[in-house]
MDTraj code that builds the backbone (N, CA, C; nanometers):
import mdtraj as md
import numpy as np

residues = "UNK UNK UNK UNK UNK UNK UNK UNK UNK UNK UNK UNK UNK UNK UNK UNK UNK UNK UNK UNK UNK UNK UNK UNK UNK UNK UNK UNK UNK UNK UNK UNK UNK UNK UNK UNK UNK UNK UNK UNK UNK UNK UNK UNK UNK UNK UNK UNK UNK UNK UNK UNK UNK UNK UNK UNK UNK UNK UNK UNK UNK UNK UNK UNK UNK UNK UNK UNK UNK UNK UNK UNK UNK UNK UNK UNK UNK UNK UNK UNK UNK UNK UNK UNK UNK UNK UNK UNK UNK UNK UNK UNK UNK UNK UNK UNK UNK UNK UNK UNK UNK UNK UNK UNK UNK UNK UNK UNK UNK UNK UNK UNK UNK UNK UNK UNK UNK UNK UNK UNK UNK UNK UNK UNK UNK UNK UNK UNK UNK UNK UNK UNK UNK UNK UNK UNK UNK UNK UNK UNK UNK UNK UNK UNK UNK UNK UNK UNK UNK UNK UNK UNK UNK UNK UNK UNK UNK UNK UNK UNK UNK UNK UNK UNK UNK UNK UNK UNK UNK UNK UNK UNK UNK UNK UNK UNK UNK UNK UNK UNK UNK UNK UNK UNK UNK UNK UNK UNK UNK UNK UNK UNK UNK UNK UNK UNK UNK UNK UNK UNK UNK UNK UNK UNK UNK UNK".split()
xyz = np.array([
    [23.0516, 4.5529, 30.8232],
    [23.1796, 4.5676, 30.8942],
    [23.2669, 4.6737, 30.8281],
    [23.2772, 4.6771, 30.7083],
    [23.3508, 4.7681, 30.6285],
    [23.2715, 4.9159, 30.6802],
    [23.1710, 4.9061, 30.6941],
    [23.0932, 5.0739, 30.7180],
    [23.1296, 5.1095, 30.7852],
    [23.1233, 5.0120, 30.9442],
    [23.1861, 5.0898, 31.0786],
    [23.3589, 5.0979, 31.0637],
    [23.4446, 5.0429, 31.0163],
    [23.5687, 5.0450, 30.9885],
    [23.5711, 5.1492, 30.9217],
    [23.5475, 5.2129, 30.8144],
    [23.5220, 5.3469, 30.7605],
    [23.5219, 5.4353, 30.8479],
    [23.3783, 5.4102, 30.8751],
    [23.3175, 5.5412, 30.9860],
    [23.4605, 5.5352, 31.0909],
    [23.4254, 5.4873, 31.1590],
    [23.5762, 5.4549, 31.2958],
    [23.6950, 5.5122, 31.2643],
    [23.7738, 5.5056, 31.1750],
    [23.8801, 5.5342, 31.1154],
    [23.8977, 5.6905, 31.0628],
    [23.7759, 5.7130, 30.9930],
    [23.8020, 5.8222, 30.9262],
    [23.7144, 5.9533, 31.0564],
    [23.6488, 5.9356, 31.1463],
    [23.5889, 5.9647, 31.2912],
    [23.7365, 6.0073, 31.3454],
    [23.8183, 5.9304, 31.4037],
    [23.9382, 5.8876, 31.4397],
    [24.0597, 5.9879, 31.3974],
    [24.0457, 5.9815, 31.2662],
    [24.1635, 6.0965, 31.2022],
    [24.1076, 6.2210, 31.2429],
    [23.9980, 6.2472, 31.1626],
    [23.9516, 6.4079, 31.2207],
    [23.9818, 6.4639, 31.3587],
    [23.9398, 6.3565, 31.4290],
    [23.9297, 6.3812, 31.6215],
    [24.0997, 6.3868, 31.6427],
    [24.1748, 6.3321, 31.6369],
    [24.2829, 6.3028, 31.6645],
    [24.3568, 6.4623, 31.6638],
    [24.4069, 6.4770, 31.6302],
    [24.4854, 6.6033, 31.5981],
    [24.4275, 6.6998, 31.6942],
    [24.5130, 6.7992, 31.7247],
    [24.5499, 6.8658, 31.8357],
    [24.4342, 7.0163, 31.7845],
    [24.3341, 7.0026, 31.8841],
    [24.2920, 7.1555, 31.8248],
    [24.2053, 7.2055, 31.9667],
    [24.0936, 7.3046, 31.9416],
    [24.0757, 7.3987, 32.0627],
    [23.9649, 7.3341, 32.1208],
    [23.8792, 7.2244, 32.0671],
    [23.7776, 7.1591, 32.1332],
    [23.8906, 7.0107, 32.2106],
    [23.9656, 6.9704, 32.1877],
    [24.0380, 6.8819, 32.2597],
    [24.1420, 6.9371, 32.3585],
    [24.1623, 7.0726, 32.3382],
    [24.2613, 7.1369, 32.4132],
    [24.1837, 7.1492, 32.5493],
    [24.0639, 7.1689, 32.5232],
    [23.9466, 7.2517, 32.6134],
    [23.9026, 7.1427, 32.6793],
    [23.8996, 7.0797, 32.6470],
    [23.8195, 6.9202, 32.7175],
    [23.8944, 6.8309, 32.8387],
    [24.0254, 6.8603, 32.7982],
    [24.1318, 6.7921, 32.8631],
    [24.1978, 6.8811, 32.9853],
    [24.1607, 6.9999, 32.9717],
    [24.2342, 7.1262, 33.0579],
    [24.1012, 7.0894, 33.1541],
    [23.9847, 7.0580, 33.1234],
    [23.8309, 7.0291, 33.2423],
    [23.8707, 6.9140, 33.3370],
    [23.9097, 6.8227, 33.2368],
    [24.0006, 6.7084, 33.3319],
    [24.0674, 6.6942, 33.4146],
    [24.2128, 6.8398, 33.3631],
    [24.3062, 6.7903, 33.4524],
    [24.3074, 6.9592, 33.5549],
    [24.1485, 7.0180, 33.5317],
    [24.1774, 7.1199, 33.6452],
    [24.0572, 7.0657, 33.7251],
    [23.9351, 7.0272, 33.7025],
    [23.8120, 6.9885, 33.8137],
    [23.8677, 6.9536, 33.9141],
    [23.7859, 6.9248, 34.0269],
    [23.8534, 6.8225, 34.1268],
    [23.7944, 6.6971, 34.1821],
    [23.7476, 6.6401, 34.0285],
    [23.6546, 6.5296, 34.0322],
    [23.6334, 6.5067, 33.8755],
    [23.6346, 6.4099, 33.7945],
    [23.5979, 6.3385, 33.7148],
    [23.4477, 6.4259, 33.6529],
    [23.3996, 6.3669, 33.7755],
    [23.2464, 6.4077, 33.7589],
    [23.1749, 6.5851, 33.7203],
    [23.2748, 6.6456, 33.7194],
    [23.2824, 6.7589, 33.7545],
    [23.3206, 6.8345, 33.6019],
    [23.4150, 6.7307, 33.5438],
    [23.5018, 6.7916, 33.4072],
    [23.3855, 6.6693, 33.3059],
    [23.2965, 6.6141, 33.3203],
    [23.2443, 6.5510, 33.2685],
    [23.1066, 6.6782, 33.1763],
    [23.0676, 6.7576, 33.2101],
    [22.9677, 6.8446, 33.1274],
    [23.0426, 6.8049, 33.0348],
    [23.2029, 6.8833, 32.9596],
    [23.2289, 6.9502, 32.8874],
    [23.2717, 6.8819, 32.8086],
    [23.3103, 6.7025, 32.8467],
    [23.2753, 6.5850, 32.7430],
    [23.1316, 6.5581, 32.6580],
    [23.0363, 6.5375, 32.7712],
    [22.9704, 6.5622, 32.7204],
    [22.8956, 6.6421, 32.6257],
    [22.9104, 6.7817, 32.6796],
    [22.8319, 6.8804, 32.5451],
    [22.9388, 6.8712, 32.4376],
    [23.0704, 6.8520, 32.4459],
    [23.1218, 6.7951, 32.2934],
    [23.0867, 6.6873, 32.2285],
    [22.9864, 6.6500, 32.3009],
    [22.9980, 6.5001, 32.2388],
    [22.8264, 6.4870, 32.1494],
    [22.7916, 6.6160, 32.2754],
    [22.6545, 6.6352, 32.1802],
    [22.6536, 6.6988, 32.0491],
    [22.7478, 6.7760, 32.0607],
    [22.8020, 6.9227, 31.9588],
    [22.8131, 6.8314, 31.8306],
    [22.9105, 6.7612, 31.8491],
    [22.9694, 6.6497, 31.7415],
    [22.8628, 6.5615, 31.6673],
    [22.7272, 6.5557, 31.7519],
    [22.6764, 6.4556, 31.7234],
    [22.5463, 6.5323, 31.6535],
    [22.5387, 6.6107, 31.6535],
    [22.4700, 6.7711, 31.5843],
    [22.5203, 6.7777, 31.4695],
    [22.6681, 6.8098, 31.4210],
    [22.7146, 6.8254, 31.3299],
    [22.7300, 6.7259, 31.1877],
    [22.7766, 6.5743, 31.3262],
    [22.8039, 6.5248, 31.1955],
    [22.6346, 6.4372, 31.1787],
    [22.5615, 6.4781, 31.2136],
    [22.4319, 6.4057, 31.1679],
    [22.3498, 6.4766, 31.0783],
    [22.3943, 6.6576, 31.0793],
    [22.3702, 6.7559, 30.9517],
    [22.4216, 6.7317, 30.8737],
    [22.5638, 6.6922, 30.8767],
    [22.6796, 6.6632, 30.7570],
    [22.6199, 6.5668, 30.7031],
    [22.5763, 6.4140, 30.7626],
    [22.5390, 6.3412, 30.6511],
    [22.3876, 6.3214, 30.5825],
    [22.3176, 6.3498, 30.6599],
    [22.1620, 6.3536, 30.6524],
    [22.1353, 6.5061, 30.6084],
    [22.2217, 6.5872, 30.5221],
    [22.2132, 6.7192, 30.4359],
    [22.2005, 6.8430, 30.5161],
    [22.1261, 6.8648, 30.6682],
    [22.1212, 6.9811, 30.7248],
    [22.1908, 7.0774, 30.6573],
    [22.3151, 7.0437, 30.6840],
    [22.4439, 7.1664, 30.7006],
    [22.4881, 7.1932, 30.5790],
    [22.3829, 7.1469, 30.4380],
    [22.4704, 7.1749, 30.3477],
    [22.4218, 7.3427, 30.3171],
    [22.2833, 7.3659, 30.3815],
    [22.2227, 7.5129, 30.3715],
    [22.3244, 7.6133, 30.4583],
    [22.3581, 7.5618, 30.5579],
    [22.4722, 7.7130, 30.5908],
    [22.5787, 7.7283, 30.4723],
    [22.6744, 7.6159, 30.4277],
    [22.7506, 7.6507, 30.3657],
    [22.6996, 7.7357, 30.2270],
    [22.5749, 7.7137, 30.1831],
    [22.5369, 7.8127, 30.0658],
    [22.5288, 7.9666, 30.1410],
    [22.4890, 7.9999, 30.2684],
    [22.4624, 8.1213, 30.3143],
    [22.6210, 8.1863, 30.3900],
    [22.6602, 8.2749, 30.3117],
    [22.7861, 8.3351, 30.2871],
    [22.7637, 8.4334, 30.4199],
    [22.6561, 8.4998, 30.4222],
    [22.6663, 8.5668, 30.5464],
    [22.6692, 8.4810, 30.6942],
    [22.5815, 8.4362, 30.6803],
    [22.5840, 8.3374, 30.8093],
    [22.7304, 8.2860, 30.8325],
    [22.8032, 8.2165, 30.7446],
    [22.9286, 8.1448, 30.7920],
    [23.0515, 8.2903, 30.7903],
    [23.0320, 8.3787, 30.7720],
    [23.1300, 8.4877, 30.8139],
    [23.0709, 8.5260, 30.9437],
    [22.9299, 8.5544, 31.0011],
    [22.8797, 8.5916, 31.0918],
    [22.9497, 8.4956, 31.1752],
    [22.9166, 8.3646, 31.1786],
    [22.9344, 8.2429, 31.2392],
    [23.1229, 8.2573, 31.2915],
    [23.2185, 8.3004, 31.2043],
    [23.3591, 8.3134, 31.2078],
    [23.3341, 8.4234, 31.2872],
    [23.3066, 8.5374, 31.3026],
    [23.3087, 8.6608, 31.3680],
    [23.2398, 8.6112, 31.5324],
    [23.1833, 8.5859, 31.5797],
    [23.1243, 8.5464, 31.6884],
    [23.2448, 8.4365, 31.7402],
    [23.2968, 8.3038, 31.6714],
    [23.3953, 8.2559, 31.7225],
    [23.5143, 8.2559, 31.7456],
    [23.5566, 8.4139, 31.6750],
    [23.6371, 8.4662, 31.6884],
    [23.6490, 8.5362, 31.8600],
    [23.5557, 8.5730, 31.8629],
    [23.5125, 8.6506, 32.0424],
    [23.5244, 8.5540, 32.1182],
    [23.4571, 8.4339, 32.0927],
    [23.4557, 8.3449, 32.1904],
    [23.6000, 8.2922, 32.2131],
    [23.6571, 8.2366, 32.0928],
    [23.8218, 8.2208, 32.1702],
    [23.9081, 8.3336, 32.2278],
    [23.8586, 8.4334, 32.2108],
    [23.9555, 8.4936, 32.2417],
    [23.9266, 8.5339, 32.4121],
    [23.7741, 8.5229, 32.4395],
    [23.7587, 8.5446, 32.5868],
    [23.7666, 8.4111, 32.6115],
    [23.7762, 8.2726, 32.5798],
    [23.7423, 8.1434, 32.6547],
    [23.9286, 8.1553, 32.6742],
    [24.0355, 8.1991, 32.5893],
    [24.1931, 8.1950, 32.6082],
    [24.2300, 8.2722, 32.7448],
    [24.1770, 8.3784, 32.7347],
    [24.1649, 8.4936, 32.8521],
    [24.1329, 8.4180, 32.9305],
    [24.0429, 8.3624, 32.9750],
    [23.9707, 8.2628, 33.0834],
    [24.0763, 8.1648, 33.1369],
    [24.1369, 8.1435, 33.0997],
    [24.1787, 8.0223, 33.0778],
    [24.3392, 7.9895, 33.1646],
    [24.4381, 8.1425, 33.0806],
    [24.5640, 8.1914, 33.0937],
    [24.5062, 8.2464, 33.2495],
    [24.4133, 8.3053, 33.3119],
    [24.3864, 8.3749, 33.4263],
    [24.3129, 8.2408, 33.5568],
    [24.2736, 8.1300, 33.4855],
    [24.2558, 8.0360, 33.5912],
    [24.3523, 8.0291, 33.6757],
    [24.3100, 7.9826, 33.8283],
    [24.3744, 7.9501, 33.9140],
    [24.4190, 7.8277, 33.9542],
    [24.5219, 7.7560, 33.9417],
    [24.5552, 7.6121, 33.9604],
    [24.5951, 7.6080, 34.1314],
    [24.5302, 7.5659, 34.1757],
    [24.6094, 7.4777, 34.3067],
    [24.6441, 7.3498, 34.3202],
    [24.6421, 7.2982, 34.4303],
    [24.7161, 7.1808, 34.4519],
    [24.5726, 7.0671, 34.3730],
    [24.6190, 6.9335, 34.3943],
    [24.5233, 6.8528, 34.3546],
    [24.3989, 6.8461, 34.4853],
    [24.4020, 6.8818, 34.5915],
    [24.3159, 6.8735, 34.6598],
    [24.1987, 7.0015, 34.6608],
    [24.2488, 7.1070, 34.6704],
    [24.1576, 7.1762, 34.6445],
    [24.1126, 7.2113, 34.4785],
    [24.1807, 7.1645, 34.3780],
    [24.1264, 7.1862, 34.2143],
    [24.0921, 7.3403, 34.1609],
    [23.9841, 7.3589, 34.0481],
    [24.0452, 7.4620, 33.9703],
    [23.9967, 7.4155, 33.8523],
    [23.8493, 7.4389, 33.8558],
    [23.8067, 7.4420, 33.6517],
    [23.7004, 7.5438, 33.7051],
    [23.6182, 7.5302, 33.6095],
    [23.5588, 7.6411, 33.5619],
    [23.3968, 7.5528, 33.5752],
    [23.3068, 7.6333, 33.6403],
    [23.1919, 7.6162, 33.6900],
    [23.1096, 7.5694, 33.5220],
    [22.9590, 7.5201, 33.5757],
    [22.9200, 7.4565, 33.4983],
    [22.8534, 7.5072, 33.4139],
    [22.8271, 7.6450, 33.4291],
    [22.7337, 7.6607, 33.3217],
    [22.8788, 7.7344, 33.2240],
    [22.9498, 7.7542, 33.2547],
    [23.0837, 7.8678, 33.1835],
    [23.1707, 7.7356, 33.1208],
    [23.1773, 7.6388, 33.1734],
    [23.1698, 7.4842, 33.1291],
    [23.1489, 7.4776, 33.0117],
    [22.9934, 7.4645, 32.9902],
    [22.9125, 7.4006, 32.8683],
    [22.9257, 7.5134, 32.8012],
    [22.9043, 7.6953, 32.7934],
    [22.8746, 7.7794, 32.7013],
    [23.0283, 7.7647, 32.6210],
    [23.1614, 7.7505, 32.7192],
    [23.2770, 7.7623, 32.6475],
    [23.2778, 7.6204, 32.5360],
    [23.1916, 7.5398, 32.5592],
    [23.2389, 7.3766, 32.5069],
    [23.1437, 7.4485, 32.3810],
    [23.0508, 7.4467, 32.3778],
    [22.9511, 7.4955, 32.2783],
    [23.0179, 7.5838, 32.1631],
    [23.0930, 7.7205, 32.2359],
    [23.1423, 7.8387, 32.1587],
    [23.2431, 7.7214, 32.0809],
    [23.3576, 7.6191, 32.1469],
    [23.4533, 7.5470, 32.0540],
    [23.4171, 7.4741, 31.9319],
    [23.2557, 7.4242, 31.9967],
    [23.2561, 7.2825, 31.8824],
    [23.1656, 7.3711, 31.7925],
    [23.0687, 7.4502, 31.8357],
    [22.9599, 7.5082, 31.7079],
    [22.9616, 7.6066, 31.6556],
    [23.1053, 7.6876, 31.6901],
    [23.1557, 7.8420, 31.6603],
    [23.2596, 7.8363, 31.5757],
    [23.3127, 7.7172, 31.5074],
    [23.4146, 7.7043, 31.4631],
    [23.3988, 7.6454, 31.3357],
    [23.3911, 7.7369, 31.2475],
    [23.3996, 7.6936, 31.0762],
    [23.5136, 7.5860, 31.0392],
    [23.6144, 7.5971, 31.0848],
    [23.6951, 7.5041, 31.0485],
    [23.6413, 7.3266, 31.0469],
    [23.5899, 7.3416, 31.1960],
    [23.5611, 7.1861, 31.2240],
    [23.4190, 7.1610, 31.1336],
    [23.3562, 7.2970, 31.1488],
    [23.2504, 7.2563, 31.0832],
    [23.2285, 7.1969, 30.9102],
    [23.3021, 7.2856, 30.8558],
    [23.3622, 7.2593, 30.7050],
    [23.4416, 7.1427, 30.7158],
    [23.5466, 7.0737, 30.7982],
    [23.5610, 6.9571, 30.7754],
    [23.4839, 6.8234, 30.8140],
    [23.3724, 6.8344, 30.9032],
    [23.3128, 6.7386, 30.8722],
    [23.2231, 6.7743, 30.8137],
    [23.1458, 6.8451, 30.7286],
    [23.0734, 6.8539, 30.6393],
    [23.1873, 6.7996, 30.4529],
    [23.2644, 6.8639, 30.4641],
    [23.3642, 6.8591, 30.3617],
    [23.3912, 6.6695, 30.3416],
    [23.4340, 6.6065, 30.4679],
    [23.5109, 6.4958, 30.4631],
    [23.3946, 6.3638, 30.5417],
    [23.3213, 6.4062, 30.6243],
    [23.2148, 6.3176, 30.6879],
    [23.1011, 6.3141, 30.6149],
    [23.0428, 6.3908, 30.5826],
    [22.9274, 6.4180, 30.4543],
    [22.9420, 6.3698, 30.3434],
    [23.0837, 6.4254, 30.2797],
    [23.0762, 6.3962, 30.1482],
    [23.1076, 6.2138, 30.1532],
    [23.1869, 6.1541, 30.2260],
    [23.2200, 6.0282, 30.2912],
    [23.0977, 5.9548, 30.2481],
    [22.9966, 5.9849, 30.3231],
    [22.8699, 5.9635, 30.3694],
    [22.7467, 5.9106, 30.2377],
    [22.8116, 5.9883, 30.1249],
    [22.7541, 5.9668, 30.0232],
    [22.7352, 5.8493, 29.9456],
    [22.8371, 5.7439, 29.9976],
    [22.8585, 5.6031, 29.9180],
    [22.7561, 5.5185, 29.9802],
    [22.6568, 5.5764, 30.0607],
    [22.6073, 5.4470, 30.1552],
    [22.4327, 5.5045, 30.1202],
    [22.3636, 5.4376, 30.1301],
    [22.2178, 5.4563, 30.1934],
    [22.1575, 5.3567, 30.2750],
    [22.0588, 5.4466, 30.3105],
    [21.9536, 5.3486, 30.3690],
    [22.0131, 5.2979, 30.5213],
    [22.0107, 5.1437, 30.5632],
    [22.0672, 5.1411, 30.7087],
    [22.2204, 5.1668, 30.7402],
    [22.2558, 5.1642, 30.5751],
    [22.4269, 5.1780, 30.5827],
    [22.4865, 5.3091, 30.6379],
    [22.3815, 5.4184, 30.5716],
    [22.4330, 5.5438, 30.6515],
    [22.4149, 5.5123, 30.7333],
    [22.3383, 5.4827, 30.8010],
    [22.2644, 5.4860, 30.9847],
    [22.4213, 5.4544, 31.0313],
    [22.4180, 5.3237, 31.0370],
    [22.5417, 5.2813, 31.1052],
    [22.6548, 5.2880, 31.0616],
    [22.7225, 5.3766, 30.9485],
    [22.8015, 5.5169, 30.9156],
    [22.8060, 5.6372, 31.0464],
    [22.7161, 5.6883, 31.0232],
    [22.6466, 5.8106, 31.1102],
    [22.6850, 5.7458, 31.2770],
    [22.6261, 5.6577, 31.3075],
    [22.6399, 5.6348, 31.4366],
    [22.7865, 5.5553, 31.5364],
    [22.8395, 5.5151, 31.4020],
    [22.9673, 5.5051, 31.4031],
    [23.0791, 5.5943, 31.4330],
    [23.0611, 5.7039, 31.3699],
    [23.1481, 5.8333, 31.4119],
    [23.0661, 5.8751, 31.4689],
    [22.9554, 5.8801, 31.5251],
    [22.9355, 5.9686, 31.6458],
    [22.9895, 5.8967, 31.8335],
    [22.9978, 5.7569, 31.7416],
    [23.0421, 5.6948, 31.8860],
    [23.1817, 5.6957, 31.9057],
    [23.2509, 5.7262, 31.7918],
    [23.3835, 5.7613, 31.8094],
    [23.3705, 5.8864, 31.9038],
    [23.3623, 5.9949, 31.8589],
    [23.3375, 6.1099, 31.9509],
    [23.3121, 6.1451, 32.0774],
    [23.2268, 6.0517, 32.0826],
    [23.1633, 6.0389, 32.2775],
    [23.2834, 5.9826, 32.3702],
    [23.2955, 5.8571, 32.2268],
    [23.4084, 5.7641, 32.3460],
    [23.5870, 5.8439, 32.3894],
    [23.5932, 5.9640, 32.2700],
    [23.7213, 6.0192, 32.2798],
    [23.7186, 6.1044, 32.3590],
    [23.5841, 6.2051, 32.3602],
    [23.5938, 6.3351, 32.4442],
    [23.5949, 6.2688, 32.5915],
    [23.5109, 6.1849, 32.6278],
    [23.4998, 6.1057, 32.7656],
    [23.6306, 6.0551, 32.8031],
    [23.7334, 5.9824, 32.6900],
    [23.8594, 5.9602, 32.7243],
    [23.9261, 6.0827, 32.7463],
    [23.9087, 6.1790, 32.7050],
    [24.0498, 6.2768, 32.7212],
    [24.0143, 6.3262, 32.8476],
    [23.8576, 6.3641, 32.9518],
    [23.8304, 6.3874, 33.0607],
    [23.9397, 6.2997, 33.1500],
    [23.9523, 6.1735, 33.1182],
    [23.9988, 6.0331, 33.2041],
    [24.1475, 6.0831, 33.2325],
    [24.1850, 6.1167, 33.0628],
    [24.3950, 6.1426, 33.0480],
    [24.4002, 6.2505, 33.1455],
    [24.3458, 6.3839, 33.1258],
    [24.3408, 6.4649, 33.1991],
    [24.3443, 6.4758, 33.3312],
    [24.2436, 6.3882, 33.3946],
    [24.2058, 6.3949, 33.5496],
    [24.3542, 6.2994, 33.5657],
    [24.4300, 6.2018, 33.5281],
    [24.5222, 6.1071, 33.5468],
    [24.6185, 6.2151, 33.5594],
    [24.6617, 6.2571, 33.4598],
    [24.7398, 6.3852, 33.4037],
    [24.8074, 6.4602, 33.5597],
    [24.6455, 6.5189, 33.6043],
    [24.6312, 6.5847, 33.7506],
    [24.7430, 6.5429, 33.8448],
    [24.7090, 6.3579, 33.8542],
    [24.7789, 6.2881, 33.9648],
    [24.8931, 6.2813, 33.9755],
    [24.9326, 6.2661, 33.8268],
    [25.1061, 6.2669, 33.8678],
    [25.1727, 6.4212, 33.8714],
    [25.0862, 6.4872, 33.9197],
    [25.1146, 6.6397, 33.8734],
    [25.0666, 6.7318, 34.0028],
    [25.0927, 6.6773, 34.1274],
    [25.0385, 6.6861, 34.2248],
    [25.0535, 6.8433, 34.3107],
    [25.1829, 6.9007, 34.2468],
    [25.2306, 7.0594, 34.2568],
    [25.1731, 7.1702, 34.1930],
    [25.0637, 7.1083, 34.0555],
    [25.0280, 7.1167, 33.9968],
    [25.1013, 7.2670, 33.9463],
    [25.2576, 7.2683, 33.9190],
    [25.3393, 7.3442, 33.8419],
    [25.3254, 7.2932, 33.6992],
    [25.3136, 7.1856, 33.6344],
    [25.3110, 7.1614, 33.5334],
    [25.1911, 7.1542, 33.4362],
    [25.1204, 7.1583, 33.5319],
    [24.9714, 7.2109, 33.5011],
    [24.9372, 7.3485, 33.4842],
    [25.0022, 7.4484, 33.5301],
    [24.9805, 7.6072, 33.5251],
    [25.0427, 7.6756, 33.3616],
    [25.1708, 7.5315, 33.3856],
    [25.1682, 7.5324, 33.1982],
    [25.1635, 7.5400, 33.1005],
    [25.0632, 7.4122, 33.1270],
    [24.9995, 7.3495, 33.0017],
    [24.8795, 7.4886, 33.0123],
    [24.8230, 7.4866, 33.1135],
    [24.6940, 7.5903, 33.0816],
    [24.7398, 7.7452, 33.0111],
    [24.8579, 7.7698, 33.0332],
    [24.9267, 7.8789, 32.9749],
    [24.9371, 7.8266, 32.7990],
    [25.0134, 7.7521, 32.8150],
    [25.0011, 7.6830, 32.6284],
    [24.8724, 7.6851, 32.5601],
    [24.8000, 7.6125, 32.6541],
    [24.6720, 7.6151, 32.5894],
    [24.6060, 7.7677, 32.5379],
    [24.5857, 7.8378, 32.5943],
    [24.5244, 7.9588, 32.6235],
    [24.6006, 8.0095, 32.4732],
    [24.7210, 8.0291, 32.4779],
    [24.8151, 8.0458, 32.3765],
    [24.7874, 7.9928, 32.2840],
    [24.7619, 7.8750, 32.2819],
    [24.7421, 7.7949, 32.1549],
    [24.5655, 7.7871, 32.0678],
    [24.5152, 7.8621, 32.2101],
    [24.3554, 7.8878, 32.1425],
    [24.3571, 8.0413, 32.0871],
    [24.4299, 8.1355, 32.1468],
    [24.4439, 8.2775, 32.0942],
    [24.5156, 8.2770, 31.9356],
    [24.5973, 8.2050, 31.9151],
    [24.6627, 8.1981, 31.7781],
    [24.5899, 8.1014, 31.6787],
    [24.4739, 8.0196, 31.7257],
    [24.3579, 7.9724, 31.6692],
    [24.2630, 8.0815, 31.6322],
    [24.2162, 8.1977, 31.7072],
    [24.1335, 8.2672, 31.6962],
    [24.2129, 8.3691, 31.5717],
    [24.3458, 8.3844, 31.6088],
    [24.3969, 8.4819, 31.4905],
    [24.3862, 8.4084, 31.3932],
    [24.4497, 8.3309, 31.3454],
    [24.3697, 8.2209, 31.2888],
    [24.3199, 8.2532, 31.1668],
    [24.1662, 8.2637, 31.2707],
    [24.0271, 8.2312, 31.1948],
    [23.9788, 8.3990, 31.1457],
    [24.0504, 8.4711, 31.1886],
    [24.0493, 8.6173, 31.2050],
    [24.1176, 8.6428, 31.0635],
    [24.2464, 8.5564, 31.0497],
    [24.2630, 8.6258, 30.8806],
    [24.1984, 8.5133, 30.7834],
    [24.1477, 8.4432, 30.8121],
    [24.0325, 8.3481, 30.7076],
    [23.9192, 8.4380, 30.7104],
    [23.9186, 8.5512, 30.8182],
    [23.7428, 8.5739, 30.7712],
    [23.7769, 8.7115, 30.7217],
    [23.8706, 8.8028, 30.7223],
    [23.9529, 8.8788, 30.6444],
    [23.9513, 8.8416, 30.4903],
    [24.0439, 8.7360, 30.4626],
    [24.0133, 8.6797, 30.3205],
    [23.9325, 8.6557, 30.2934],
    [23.8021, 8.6059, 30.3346],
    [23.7172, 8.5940, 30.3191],
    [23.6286, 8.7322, 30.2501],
    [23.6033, 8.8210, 30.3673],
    [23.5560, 8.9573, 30.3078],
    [23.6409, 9.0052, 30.2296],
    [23.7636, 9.0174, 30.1779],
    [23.8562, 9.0557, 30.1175],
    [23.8103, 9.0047, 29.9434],
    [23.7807, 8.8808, 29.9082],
    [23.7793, 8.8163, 29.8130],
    [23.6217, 8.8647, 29.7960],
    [23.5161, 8.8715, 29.8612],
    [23.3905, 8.8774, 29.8533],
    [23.3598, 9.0120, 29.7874],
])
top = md.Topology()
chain = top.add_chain()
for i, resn in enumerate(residues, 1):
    res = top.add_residue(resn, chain, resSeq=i)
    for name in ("N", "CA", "C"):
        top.add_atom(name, md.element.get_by_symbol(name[0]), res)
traj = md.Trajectory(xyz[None], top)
């Protein structure tokens, strides 16, 4: 009981906080025009997540962080990607709730992908804080560690599809929605600058 209370909790904090894979997930929600529709992009976060933190604790991912080129390469590529998935984004078209307004499925999953597996930040913190976490347990204890925060993940990205599409309803002019997708876009471009002077310092110090 203490393992999954761990896992759950400390799953929970990471996810929580406001960043460009939850920004992105929730904008699928409240622009699709169906549930079913903004559901890929839960999902492939949920796969993304479940990739990561199963390298983080079962050691995968501790080989990128030794390879210095790769994780600047890795920053440079997700640097592009936010900055065209923001572009994308600020230029969507919102209409009313009946006719909707996300973004087709395969441009869906590649943008969900570029957030969760292009992004050193998230990646270094659950390797940093889920991994190293991870270390007090063996045997079936990791297991159900590990599968603990990955079920956090599924169950949040799938919730924020839900807030989102709700979001939609009371938002039926969908003026307040043209918004938020403006914020967002904004708020993923100043993510990408961001990561742009981390990989600066980065080569800078190197």
């Amino acid at each position: 009981m203490q393992t999954v209370l761990h896992g759950f909790f400390l799953s929970l904090g990471l996810i929580f906080p406001l960043g460009v894979q939850n920004v992105f997930v929730f904008s699928q929600g409240a622009n699709q025009l169906t549930i079913r529709k903004a559901l890929p992009a839960a999902l492939t976060a949920g796969a993304c997540d479940t990739l990561l933190i199963s390298s983080a604790i079962f050691g995968l991912a501790w080989v990128v962080l030794r390879l210095e080129w790769l994780r600047l390469g890795l920053m440079g590529v997700g640097i592009v990607f936010l900055l065209i998935m923001g572009g994308s984004i600020w230029k969507a078209k919102v209409e009313s709730l009946e006719t909707g307004g996300g973004m087709p499925l395969k441009k869906q999953i590649l943008f969900t992908l570029s957030v969760s597996l292009l992004n050193p930040h998230a990646i270094l913190d659950t390797i940093g804080v889920i991994g190293t976490s991870s270390l007090r347990y063996a045997g079936a204890e990791r297991l159900v560690f590990a599968v603990t925060c990955i079920s956090v993940s599924w169950c949040w990205f799938i919730g924020l599809v839900f807030v989102g599409s709700a979001f939609k309803k009371l938002d039926k002019s969908a003026r307040l929605l043209r918004t938020i997708n403006r914020c967002s876009a904004i708020f993923i471009w100043c993510t990408a600058l961001l990561l742009l002077k981390t990989l600066l310092d980065s080569i800078h110090l190197g």
